[in-house]
C-alpha positions in Angstrom: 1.3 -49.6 -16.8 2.4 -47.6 -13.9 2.5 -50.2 -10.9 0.6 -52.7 -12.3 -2.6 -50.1 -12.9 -3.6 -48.7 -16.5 -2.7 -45.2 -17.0 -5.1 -42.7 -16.1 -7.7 -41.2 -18.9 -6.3 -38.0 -20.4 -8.6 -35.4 -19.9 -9.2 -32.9 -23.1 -7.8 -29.4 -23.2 -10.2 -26.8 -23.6 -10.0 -22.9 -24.6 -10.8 -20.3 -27.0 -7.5 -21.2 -29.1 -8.5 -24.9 -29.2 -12.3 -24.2 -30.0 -11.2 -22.3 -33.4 -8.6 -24.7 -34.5 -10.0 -26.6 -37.5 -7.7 -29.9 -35.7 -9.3 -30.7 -32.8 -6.1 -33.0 -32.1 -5.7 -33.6 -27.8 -2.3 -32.5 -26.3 -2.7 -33.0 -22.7 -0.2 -34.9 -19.8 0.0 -35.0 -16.3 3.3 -35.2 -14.1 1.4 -36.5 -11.4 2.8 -39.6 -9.6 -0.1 -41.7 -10.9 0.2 -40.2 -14.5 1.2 -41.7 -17.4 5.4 -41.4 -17.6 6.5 -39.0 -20.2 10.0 -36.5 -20.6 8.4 -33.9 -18.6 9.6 -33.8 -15.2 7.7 -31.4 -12.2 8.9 -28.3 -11.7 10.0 -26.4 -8.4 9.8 -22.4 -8.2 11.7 -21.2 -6.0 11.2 -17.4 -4.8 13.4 -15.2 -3.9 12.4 -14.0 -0.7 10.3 -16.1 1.5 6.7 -15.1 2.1 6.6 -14.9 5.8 2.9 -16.0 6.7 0.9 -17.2 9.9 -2.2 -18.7 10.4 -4.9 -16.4 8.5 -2.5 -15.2 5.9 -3.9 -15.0 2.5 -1.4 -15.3 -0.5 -3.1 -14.5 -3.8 -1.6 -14.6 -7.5 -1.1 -15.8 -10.9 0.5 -18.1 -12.8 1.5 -17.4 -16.4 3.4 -20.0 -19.2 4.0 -19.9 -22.3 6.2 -21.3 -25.3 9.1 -19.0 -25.8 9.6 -16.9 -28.8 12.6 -17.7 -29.5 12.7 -21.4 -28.8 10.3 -23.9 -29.2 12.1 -26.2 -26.2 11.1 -23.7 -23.5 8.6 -22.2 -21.6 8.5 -18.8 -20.5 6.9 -18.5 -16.7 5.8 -15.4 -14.6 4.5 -16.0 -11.4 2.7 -13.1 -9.5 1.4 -13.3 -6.3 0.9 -10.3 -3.0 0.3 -11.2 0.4 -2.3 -9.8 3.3 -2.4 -10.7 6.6 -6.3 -11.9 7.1 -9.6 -11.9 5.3 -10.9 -8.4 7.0 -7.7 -6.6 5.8 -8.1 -4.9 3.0 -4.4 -3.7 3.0 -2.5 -5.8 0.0 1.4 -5.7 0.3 3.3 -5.3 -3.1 3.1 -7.4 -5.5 5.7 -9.8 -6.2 6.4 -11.2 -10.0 9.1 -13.4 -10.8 9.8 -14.8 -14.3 11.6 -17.9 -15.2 12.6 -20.2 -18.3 12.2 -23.4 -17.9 14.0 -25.7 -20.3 
């Protein structure tokens, strides 16, 4: 145990994949400072350019991860995301994507 407490209750992964898998086997972790201690370490993104915001700014995007093709040890990431300056614009700015491998 983590600081004297008992590590938290995995929660079950879910999804389409999962459903119509004959092994129903849970793979789940958390790196969470209250989760269980494992090899995985979190993980910083940094962008390229800053995304200049103020108050009302709405960032938007996705986040996409995946095992690599060619190696079982990574993950491939995209992350997406566009900027506009408030809720009553309907003006998007371009969107951004930036793709990492995270080993």
């Amino acid at each position: 145990p983590v600081g004297g407490k008992p590590p938290p209750q995995r929660r079950a992964s879910t999804g389409a994949v999962l459903k119509q898998k004959e092994d129903r086997r849970v793979t789940s972790f958390s790196t969470g400072p209250d989760g269980q201690p494992t090899h995985w370490k979190q993980t910083v993104f940094l962008l390229r350019e800053p995304i200049l915001a103020e108050e009302g700014t709405i960032v938007t995007g996705t986040f996409y991860c995946k095992k690599s093709d060619t190696n079982s040890r990574e993950l491939d990431v995209e992350i997406h995301y566009s900027s506009r300056q408030n809720a009553g614009t309907t003006e998007v700015g371009d969107t951004v994507v930036q793709i990492y491998k995270v080993r």
